[in-house]
N, C-alpha and C positions, 0 to 999 in steps of 0.2 A: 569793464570798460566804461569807463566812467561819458557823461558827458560834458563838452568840453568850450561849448561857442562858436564863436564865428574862428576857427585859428587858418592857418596856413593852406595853401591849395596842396601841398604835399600832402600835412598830413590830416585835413581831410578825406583823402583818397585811399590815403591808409588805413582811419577807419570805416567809412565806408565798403571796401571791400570787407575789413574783420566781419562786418555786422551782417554775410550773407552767410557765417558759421552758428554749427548750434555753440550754447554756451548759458550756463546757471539763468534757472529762472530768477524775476526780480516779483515781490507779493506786493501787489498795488493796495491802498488804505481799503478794497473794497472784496478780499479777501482773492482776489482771481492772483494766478500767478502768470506773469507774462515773462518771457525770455530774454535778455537783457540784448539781443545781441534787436530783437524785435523794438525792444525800449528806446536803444540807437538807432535804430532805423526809423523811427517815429518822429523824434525829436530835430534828425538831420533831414525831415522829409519837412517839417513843420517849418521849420529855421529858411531852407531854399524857396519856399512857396513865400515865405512872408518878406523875402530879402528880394526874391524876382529872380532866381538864380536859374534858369529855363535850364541850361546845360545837363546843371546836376540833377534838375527834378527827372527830364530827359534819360538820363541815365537811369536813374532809383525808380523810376516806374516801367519803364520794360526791361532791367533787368534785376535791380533788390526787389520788388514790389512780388515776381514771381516764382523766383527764387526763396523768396520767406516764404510765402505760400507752401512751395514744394516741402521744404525742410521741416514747417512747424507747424501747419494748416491743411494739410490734406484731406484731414476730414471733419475738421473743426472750424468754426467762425474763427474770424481775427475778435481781437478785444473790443468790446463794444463801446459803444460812442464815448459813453460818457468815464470811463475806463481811460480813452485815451487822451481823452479834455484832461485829467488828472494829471496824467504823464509829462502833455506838453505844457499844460500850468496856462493850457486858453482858458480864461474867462467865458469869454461870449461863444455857448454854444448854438449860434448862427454864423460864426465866423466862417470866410471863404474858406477855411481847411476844413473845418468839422464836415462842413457842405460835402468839400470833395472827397472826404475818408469815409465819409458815411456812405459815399455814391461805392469808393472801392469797396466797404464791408458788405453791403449787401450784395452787392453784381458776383462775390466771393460765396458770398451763399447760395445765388443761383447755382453757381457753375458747378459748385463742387458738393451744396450741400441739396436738401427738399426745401422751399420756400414755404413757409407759412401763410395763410391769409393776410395776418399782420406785419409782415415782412413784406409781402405784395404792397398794402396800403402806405407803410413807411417812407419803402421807397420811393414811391409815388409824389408822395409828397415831398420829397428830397430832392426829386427832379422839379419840381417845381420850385422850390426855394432856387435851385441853382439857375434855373429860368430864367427867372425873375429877379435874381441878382443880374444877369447878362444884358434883360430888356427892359427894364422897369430904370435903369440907371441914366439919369441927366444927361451924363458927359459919360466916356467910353473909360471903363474902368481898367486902372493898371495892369490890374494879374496878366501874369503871361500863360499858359500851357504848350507843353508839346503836340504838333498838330496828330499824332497817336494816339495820345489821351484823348482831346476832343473827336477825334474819329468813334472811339469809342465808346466816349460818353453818349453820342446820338445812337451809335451801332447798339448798344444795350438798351437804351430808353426804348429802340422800336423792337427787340425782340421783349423787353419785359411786356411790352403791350401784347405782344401775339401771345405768349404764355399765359398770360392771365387772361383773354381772349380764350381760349384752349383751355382751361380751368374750368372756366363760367360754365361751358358750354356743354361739359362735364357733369348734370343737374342729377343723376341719376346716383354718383359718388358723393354730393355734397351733404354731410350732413346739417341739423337745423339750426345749430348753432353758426355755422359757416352762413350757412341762408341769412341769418339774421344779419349778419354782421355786411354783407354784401347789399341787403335793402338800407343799413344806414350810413353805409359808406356810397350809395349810388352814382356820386358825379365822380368815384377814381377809375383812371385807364380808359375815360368814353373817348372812344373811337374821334368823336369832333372836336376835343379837347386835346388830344394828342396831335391833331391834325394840326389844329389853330396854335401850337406852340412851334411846330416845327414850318409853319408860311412864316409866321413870326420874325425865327431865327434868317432866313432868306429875306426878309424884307425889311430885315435892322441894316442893313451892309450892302443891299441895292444886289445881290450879286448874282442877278439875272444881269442889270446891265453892265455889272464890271466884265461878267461873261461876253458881252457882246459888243463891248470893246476892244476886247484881247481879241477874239474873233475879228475884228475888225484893223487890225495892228494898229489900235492906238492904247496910247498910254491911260492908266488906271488915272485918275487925278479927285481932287476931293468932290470936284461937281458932279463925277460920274459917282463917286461909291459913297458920298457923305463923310461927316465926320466918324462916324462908327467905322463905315468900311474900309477907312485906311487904317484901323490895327485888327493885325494877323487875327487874334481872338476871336473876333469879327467875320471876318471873312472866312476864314477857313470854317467856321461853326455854321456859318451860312453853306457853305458849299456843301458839305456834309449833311446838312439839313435837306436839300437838293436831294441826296442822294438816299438818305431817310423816307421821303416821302416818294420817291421811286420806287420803294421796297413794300413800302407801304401800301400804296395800289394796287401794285402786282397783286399783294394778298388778299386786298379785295377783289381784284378781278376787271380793275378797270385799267385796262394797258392803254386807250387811248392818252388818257391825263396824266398813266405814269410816265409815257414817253413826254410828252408838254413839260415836263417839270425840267428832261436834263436837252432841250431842243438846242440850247445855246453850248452847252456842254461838248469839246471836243475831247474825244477817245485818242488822244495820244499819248506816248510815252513823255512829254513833256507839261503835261497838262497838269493841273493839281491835284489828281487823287492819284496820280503818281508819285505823289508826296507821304502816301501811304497804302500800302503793296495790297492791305486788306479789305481797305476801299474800292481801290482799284477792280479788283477779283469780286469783287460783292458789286459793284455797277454794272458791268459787263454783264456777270447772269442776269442780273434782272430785265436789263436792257434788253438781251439777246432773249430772253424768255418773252417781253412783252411782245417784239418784233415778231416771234413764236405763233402765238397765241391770236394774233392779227395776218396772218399767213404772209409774213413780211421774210420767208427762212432764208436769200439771198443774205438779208442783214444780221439774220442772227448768222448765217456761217463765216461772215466777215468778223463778226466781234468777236465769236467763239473761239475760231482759227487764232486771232490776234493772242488773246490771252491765254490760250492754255500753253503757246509758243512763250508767253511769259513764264508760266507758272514753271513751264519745264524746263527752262534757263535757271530759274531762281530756288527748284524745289530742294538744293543742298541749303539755301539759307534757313527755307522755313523748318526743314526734318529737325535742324539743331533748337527749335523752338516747339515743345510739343503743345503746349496748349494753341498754337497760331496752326500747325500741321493738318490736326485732325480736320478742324473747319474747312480751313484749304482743301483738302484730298477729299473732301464730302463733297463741293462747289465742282472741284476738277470732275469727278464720275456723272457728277449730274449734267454737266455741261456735254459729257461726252454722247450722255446717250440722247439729250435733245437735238444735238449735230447729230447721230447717227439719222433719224429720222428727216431733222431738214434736207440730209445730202439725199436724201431718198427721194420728197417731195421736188428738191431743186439741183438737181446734180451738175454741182460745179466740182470743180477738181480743186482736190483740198492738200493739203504741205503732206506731206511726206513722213513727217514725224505724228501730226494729228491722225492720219491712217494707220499708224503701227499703234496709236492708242487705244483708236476704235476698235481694231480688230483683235488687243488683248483683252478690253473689257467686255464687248458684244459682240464676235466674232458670230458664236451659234444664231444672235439676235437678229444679226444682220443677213445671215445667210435666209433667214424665215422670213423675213422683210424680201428676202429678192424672190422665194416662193410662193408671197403671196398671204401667208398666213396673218388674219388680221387681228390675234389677239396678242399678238407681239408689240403691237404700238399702245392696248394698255399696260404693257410691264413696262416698256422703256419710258412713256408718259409718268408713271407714275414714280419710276424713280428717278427723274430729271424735274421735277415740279415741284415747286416749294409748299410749306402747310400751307394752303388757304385759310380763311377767316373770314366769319361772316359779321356785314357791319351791325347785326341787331343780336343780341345773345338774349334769349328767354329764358324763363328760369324752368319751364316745362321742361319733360323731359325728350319731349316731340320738334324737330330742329323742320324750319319751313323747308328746309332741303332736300329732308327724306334721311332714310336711315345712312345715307352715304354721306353725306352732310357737303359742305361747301366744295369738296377735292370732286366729290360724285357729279357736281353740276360742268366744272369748269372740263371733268372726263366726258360728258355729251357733247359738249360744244364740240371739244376737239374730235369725238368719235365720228360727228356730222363733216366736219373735213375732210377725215381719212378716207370716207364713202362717198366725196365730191370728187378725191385726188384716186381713186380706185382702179378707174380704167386707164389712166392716162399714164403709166411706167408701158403699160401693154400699146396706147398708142404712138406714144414715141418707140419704139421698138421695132413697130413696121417701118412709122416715116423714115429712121435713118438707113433704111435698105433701099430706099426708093429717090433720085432725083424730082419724080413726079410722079402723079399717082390718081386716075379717077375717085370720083369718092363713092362711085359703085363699087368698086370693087374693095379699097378697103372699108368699107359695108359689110362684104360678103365674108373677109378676113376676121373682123370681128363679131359676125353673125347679130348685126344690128338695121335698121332701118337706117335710109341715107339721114334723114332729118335728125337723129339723133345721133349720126355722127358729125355732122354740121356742129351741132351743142358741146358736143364734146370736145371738138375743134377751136370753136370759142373758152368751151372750159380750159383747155388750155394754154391758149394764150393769155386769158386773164390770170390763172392763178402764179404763173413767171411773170408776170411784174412787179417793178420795185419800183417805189419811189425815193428818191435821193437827193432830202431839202428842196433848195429851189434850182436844183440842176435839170430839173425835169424826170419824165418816165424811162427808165433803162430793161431793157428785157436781160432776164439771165439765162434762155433758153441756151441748150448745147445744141439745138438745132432751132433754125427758124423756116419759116412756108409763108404762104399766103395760097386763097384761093379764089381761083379764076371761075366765074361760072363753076362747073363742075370738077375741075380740075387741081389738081392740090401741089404744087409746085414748092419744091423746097432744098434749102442750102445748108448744108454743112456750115457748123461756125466752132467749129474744135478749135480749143486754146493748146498754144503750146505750152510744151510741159518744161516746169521748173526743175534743174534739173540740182541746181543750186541745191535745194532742199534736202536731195537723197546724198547728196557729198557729205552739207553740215550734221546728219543727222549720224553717217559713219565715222565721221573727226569722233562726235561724241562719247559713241558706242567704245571706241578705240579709247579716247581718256579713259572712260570708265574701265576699262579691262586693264589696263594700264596701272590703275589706283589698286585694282584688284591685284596683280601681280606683286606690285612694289608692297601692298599690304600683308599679301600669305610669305614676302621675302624677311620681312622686318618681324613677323610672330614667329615663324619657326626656328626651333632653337638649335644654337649651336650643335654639332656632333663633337664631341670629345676626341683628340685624338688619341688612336689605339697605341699601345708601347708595345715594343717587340716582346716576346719571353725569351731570356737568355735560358740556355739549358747548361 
């Protein structure tokens, strides 16, 4: 299959589908043999990026780009750089393709291959050329991309940093050669340079304040976002950057600032990382993790409840996608068991369908959770929390953290809460038996001194507060009191129950068996009919 130009949108599309088959390698001048069907795929990927053709690049990169992968690269790199400089017949290997092909060969090697040291540093510096092609430019440059690629071109830039974070930290595996080559390579992946690329990207395209215009229902205009932030490129890489450095604190541990980053950010279905479903899934945990972590669990079980009702609407699209799948259904589990815990600390009444989650994945967990047992919140802590990383990596093999290293500190903080929040499942427990109730006497119930159940009383009513922007303080107590002098006077405040939930949640159940029937109808095979035997 030869290559052929710019010809027809017909047949165009005719070969670009051909090129997602295997089919005869082609032997490039440099002795590698690459697959012809790979050679067209290259050539029609090179030709749309340089023409502006968003649709097709759109297409060929989520679905040729992994689809070649599958078929010819499973355990192999793609052709390398300068391999396919040859093929496409570019001259200038700093051109905006080599940029973005070198960003997909290596991010391929992560995934699928071991990274090298020098694979780490490469990259590295590929993220920065493409950088700095974005913000170092005059005037806001042509290139278009689809907003999934730039999704993921930030989504990868911040996990290559946590990896090689995770490497470093590694001192005791490293051999000396590695050592060397990391003291002379010292300014790649520093934590304040990753940071200071990704304020950057947010503050070429304003898009805090295009944020807070749309918040505000007015229109985006050039005063408000500049000349950069009126192209998509722009702005969407800015937003994404947003949600980069959301991800990015978390892992340091500082959820004050990570929350600051996405403050203008509205979590809806119509919002812009609804623009891309794995954005989307990737803000929400972190969000709801930070809110976590800051005993804010009202908010996280607002976010958490919201998207895994997405994820469980939408998880027939992602299953048909497996490298998008497994990430998702990793996000899904951990979300689950950090709501199991929030609903424990702040029990509100949760969907219907999020209850039949929890109780398939943490059933036993949750049952130990209402026993009492406290070392159930480090299993579900630990599998709902993402790696941490610390912002200083020593080359010693002694981490200032201790032998647990960063996951070990951020599990004290939280173990110091679970021992604030410890009596209070047991205090609310009597208050909703009682209209009123001396505080001698629930003293004597909990076999405490009155003065610390005063404290405890205050404990909690502080730890059910939420704050909610500038709407003010909202209690999410299922019961509320006050107290009188000695007396402890308290009202029922049950919501009702949604009933809505448990119907949609049986339509579902019902398709699904539905799909199942119609499906064991259409495999089983005919019966032959029997012929009499004449005698």
């Amino acid at each position: 299959m030869a290559w052929t130009g710019n010809t027809g949108g017909g047949q165009q599309m005719a070969h670009m589908q051909m090129m997602y088959y295997p089919t005869p390698a082609v032997e490039s001048s440099s002795g590698d043999e690459v697959a012809e069907a790979v050679v067209n795929f290259l050539k029609w990927l090179y030709h749309f990026i340089n023409t502006n053709e968003i649709y097709h690049v759109e297409n060929m990169y989520e679905d040729g780009f992994y689809k070649i992968s599958e078929f010819y690269f499973k355990d192999k790199p793609w052709p390398a750089p300068e391999v396919v400089q040859e093929i496409t017949e570019e001259k200038d290997e700093q051109s905006i393709f080599m940029i973005l092909y070198r960003e997909l060969y290596y991010r391929h090697i992560y995934a699928r291959l071991k990274p090298t040291l020098e694979h780490r540093f490469d990259s590295y510096s590929n993220y920065c050329e493409l950088f700095a092609y974005l913000l170092a430019a005059d005037e806001p440059v042509k290139i278009e991309l689809p907003n999934k690629w730039l999704w993921d071109i930030i989504d990868e830039f911040v996990y290559q940093f946590q990896s090689f974070q995770q490497f470093k930290s590694k001192a005791g595996k490293i051999n000396e050669e590695e050592k060397n080559m990391l003291r002379d390579e010292d300014d790649a992946w520093k934590v304040t340079a990753v940071l200071n690329i990704l304020i950057q990207l947010t503050e070429k395209c304003n898009i805090n304040a295009q944020l807070q215009a749309i918040e505000a229902g007015e229109p985006v205009t050039e005063d408000i976002a500049g000349e950069f932030g009126m192209k998509t490129i722009y702005t969407m890489t800015g937003f994404f950057s947003l949600v980069g450095l959301l991800r990015l604190y978390c892992l340091l541990g500082d959820y004050h600032l990570a929350l600051s980053c996405i403050q203008h950010v509205a979590f809806k279905d119509k919002d812009m990382m609804a623009l891309v479903p794995a954005c989307q899934i990737t803000a929400n945990y972190y969000a709801g993790f930070a809110y976590f972590m800051i005993r804010k669990y009202a908010n996280t079980i607002q976010l958490y409840q919201s998207i895994l009702g997405y994820v469980q609407r939408t998880k027939q699209f992602f299953q048909n996608r497996s490298f998008q799948a497994e990430d998702i259904n990793k996000k899904n589990d951990q979300m689950l068991a950090l709501l199991a815990i929030s609903s424990y600390f702040c029990p509100l009444r949760l969907d219907e369908s999020v209850n039949i989650q929890i109780k398939e994945k943490h059933s036993e967990k949750v049952t130990r959770l209402q026993h009492g047992d406290m070392t159930v919140y480090d299993e579900l802590f630990f599998i709902g929390c993402p790696k941490f990383l610390s912002p200083v990596v020593s080359e010693n093999s002694s981490s200032p953290f201790g032998s647990s290293g960063p996951r070990g500190l951020q599990l004290q903080v939280f173990k110091a809460e679970v021992e604030q929040q410890r009596l209070i499942p047991t205090l609310r427990s009597f208050l909703k038996l009682y209209t009123s109730i001396p505080i001698s006497k629930l003293a004597k119930f909990l076999d405490m001194h009155e003065n610390e159940v005063r404290c405890c009383l205050m404990a909690f009513k502080h730890k059910k507060e939420i704050a909610k922007g500038h709407g003010g303080d909202q209690t999410t107590l299922d019961i509320d009191f006050y107290v009188d002098k000695d007396m402890i006077h308290i009202s029922d405040t049950k919501i009702a129950r949604h009933y809505g939930d448990y119907y949609v949640q049986q339509i579902l159940k019902l398709k699904e068996s539905n799909k199942m029937i119609i499906g064991a109808a259409l495999t089983t095979p005919a019966v032959a009919p029997v012929t009499p035997v004449t005698m």
